[in-house]
C-alpha positions in Angstrom: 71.4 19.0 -9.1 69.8 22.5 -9.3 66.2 22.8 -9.0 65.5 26.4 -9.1 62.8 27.4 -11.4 63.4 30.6 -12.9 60.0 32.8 -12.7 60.1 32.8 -16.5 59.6 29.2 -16.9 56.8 29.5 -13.9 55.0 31.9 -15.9 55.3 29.5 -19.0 53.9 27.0 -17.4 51.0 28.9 -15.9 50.1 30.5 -19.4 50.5 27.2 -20.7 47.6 25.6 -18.1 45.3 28.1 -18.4 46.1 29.9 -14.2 48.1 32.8 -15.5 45.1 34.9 -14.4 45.6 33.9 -11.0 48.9 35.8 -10.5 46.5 39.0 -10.3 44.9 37.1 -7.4 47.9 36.0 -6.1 49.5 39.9 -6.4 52.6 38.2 -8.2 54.6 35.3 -8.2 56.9 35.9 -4.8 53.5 36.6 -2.3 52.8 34.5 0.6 48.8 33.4 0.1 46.1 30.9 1.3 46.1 29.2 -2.0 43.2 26.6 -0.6 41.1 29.6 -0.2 42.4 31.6 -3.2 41.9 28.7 -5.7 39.3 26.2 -6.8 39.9 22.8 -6.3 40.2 22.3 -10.1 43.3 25.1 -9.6 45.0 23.7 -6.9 45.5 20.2 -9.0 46.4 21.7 -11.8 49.1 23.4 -10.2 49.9 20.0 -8.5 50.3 18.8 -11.8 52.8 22.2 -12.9 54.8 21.0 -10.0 54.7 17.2 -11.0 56.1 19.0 -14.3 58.7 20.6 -12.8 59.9 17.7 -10.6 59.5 15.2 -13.4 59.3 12.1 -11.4 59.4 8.4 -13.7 55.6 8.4 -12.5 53.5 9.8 -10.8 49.8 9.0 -8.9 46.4 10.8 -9.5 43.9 10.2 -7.1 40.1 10.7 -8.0 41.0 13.6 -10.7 37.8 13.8 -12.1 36.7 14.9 -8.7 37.6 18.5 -9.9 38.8 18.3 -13.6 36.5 17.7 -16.2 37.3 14.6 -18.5 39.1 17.0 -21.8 41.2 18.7 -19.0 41.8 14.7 -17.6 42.6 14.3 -21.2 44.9 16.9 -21.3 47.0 15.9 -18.6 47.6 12.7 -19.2 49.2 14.0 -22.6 51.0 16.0 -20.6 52.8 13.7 -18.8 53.2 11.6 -21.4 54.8 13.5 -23.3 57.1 14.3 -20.6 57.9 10.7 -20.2 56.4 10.8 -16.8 54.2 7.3 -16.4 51.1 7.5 -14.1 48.9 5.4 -12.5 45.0 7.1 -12.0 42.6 5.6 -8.9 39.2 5.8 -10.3 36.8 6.0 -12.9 39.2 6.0 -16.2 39.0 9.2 -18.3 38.3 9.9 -21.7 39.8 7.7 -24.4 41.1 3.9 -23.7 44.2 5.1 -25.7 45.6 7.4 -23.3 45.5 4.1 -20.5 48.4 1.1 -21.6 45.9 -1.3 -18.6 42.7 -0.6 -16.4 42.5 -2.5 -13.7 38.7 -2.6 -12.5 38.4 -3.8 -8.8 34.6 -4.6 -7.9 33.1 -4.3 -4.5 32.8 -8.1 -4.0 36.9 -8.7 -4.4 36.4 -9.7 -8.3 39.0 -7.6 -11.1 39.1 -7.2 -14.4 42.2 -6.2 -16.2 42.2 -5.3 -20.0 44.8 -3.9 -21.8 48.3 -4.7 -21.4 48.8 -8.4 -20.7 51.3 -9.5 -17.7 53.2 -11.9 -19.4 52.3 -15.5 -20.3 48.2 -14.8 -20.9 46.6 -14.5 -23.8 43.3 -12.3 -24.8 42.0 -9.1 -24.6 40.7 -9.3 -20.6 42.1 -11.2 -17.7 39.6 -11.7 -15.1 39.3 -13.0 -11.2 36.1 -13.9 -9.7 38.4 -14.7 -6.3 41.3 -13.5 -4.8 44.4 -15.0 -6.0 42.9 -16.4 -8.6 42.6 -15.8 -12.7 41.1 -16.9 -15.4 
C-alpha cells in the first residue's frame, strides 16, 4: 500500500481548511518546525484532522474539540468525515445540530445515562435511560 502524499494534494488540503497561510510560517512544506509553538491549538487539530483525512481510518475519536474549534468549524468537520465515510465518536459537549450525531450518549456525574438517538436493538422510544449501572429503563 503506498502512502505518500504528493505536496500537491497537501497543499489541497491546506487551502481547503483554511492553514494554507501557515506554509509562509512554516517557510514551506519540507521545513523542520515547532509546530506546538508555531500554531494555535485550533491549528494543530485541524491539521490532526488533515491527517485523519489522509489516513482515512473506518473512525476516528475526537476528544473535547470544542476546546479549540468553535461549534461551525465542529460542524464542518464532522461533514468532513462524513463525507469521507470516516465514522467518529466525539467525548463532550455535542456540537451544533443533532443531525450530524446518529446517538448521544450523556453520562451524568452521579453514574446515571441517557441515550437518544439510535436505538440498540429490541427498545422502543426516542430516549433510553439508566438511573443505575447496569440498569435501563
Amino acid at each position: 500500500m503506498d502512502t505518500t502524499v504528493s505536496d500537491q494534494r497537501l497543499l489541497d488540503l491546506l487551502a481547503e481548511w483554511g492553514l494554507d497561510g501557515m506554509l509562509a510560517l512554516a517557510d514551506g512544506l519540507h521545513t523542520e518546525q515547532d509546530w506546538e509553538r508555531l500554531l494555535s491549538l485550533g491549528e494543530q487539530q485541524l491539521l490532526a484532522c488533515i491527517r485523519v483525512i489522509l489516513a482515512a481510518p473506518r473512525f476516528v475519536v475526537l476528544d473535547r474539540p470544542c476546546t479549540a474549534l468553535g461549534t461551525e468549524r465542529i460542524q464542518d468537520i464532522l461533514t468532513r468525515l462524513s463525507n469521507a465515510s470516516i465514522a467518529y465518536v466525539q467525548l463532550g459537549r455535542a456540537s451544533g445540530p443533532g443531525d450530524l450525531y446518529d446517538s448521544i450518549l450523556d453520562i451524568q456525574a452521579d453514574g446515571g445515562w441517557t441515550l437518544t438517538g439510535d436505538q440498540p436493538v429490541g427498545t422502543a422510544g426516542d430516549d433510553f435511560h439508566s438511573n443505575e449501572l447496569g440498569t435501563s429503563q
